[in-house]
N, C-alpha and C positions, 0 to 999 in steps of 0.2 A: 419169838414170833417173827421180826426182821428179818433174820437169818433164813425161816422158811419162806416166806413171801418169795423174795427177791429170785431166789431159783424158779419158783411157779412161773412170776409176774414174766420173766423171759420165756420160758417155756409155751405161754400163753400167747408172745407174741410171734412167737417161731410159728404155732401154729396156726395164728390168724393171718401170716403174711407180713403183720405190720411191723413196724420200724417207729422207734422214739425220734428217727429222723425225718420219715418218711410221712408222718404223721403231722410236721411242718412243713412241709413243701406245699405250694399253693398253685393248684391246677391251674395252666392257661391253654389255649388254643390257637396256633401260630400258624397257618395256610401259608404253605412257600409255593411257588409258580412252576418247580420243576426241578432238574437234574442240571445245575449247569458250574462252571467257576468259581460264579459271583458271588454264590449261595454257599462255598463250603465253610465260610466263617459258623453258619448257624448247623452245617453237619458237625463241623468240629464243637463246638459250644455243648452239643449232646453227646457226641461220643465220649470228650474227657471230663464230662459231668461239672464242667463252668456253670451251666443255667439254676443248677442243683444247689452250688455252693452260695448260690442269691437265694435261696429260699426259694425256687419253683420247680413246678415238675411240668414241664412244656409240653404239649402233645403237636407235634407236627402233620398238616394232612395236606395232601397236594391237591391242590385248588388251582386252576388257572387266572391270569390276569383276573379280567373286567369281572366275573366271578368270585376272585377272592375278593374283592372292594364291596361285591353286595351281600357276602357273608359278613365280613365288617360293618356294615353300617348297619346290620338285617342282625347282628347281637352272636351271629351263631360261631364266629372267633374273635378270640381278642386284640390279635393281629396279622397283620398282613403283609410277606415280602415283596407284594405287586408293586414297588414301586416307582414307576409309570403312572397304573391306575390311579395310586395315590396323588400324586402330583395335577396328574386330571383331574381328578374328583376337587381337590380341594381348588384347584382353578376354579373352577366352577363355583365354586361357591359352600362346598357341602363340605360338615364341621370335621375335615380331620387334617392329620398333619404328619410329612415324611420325620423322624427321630431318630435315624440312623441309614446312612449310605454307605453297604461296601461297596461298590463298586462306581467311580464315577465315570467310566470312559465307559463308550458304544462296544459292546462285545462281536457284534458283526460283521464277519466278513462274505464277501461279493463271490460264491463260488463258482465257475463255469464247468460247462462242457469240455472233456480233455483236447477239444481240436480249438476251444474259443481261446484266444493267449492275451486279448484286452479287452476293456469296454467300448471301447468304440465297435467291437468287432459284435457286439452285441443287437446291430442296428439291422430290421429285419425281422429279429427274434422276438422269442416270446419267455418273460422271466415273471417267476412265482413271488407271490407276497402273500402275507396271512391273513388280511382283512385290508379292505377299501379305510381311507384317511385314518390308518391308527400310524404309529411309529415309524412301522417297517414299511410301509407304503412310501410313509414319505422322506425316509432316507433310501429309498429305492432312486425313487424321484432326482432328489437331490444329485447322488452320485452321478445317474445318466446326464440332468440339465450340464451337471461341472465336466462333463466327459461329451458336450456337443448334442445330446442327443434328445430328443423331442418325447417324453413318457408318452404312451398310449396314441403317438403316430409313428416315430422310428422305429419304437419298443414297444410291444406288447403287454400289458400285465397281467395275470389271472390270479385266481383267489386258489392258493393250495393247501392252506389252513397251516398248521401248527409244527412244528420244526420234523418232527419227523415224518410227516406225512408230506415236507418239504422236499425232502432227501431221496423218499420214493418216487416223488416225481421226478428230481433230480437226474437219479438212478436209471430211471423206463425212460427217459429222453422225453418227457414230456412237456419238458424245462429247457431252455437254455443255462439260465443261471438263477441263483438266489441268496438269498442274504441268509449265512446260517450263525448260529453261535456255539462254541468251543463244549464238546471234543469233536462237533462235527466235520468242520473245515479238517482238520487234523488229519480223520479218516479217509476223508473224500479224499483227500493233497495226498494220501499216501497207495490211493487206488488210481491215481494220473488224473485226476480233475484239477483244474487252474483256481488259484487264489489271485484275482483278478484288482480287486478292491477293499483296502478296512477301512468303515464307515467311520472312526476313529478320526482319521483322515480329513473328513469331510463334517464333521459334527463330534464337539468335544465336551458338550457338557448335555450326557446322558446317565441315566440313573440306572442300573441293576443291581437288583438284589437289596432288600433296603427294610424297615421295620414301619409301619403305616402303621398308624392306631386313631382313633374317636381324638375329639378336642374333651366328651364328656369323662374317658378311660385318665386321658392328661388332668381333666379337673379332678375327678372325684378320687382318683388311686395313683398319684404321680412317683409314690414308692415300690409299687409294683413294673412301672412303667422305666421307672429306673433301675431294676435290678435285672430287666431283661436285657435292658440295653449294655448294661456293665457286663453280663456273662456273654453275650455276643463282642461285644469289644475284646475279651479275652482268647475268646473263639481265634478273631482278628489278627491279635499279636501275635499268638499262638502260631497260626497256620505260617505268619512272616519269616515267624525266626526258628522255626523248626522243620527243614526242608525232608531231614532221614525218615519223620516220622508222616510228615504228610504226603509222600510219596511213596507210602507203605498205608494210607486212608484215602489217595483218591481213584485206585483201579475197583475196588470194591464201590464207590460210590458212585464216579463217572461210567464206569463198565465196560472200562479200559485194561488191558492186559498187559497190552507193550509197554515195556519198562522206556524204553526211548522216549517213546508217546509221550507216559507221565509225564518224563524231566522234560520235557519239551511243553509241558501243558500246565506245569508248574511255575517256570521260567514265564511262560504267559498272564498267570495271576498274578505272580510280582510286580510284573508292568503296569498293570490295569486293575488293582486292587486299591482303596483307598488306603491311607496311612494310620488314617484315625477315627473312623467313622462321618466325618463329616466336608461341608463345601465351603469354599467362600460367597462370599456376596454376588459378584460377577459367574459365578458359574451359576447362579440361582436363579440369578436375573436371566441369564442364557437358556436351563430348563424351560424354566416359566413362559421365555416367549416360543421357544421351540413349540412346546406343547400347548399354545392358542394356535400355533399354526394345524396341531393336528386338529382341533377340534374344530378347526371354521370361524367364522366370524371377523367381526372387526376386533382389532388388538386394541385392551385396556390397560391402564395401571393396576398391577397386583403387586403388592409388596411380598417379599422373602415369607414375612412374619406369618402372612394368609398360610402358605403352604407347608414353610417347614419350622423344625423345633429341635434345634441343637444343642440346647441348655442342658439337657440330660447326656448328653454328649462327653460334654463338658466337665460335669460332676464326676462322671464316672471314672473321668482320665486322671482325676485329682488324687 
């Protein structure tokens, strides 16, 4: 009777789809912010089936910033790579916490018009941001004040919404210049537009691309919250020390063709990719007051502990 079983018992599962693997994996839902660099630790993490080997089966959905934080708090994913928004949000006061940073450096650079060849040269003109006091406003800001130039009396700013509709403006002269993020700049530099400015430069402790989750997700399931962070970490190492293969994973993802490009845009995540998912003290303390500055107000004490949670970090490396 064993002997017949076990033939059915597969047969049975061939036909239902299911898997005695698949049948442990533990759904979650992960909102990333877009198509960019900073993000392919968590494209890699799904394609060589790291997130799988933690026991999950992750559903990725693209969600913008300020939006994916109020699917977060609103229950409808379990996390969120917005982290920016995270780091605001929990400034503020509200219960969640960044648990893993790829990316610590500003991915943005300063693109111009092909006759523009400095910032200074930008004075007169008129350059695109994505929203009034969020980030990119105000490393807009910053780079003109550090380059002489007075925001919204030398320079012009208008609202031209979200990286590609940046580029459009870009593109029809609608723009002088704007702060774009990687493979943009890449493209434009390679059609005679100037790389004028990397915010990098001018601001060094910025956050892309990063794992946001609940303080309640951390209390009540911190093994789940740790097994995504570990298949993202491998993601991580992964992309580090294996260049043949991820320069054969990011024209399909970035929607990049030029093999030059990649190796040129590869060589750029190396630079500006974390080592290990996480930050020091002093870069946190730097976040944290960066981002009261975007939100206004007078500046308070917030400790590291308020915003982020590295302890899972941590574990995972062990």
């Amino acid at each position: 009777m064993r002997i017949k079983f076990i033939p059915f018992l597969i047969v049975f599962l061939l036909a239902t789809g299911a898997t005695p693997i698949s049948a442990q994996l533990k759904k979650v839902r992960f909102s990333t912010t877009g198509v960019s660099i900073s993000e392919l630790p968590f494209k890699v993490a799904h394609l060589k089936g790291f997130w799988r080997e933690e026991g999950l089966d992750v559903e990725t959905i693209l969600i913008r910033g300020a939006v994916g934080m109020q699917a977060l708090l609103g229950g409808s994913v379990d996390y969120t790579s917005a982290s920016g928004s995270t780091i605001a949000a929990a400034v503020r006061g509200l219960p969640v916490k960044l648990v893993f940073i790829s990316s610590s450096k500003p991915q943005f650079e300063l693109i111009s018009q092909p006759q523009i060849k400095s910032v200074q040269e930008l004075k007169g003109k008129t350059v695109g941001i994505s929203s009034r006091g969020g980030s990119n406003d105000l490393m807009m800001q910053m780079i003109l004040q550090k380059n002489g130039l007075a925001p919204n009396k030398d320079v012009t700013t208008i609202i031209v919404g979200a990286q590609n509709e940046t580029v459009i403006a870009l593109r029809t002269g609608l723009i002088a210049a704007a702060l774009l993020t990687p493979p943009r700049p890449f493209i434009l530099e390679r059609d005679g537009y100037n790389r004028i400015a990397y915010s990098g430069d001018y601001l060094s402790t910025y956050a892309n691309g990063g794992i946001g989750v609940t303080d309640e997700k951390i209390k009540t399931n911190p093994a789940e919250v740790l097994a995504l962070v570990k298949g993202t970490l491998k993601g991580l190492q992964f992309s580090r020390q294996n260049r043949a293969e991820m320069v054969k994973i990011m024209p399909g993802y970035l929607g990049v063709k030029d093999a030059s490009l990649i190796e040129q845009l590869y060589d750029l995540y190396l630079s500006r990719q974390s080592m290990d998912g996480s930050v020091d003290d002093n870069w946190m303390k730097g976040a944290i007051e960066f981002t009261q500055k975007t939100l206004g107000g007078a500046l308070k004490e917030v400790p590291p502990s308020q915003v982020f949670d590295f302890s899972f970090v941590q574990k995972a490396a062990r």
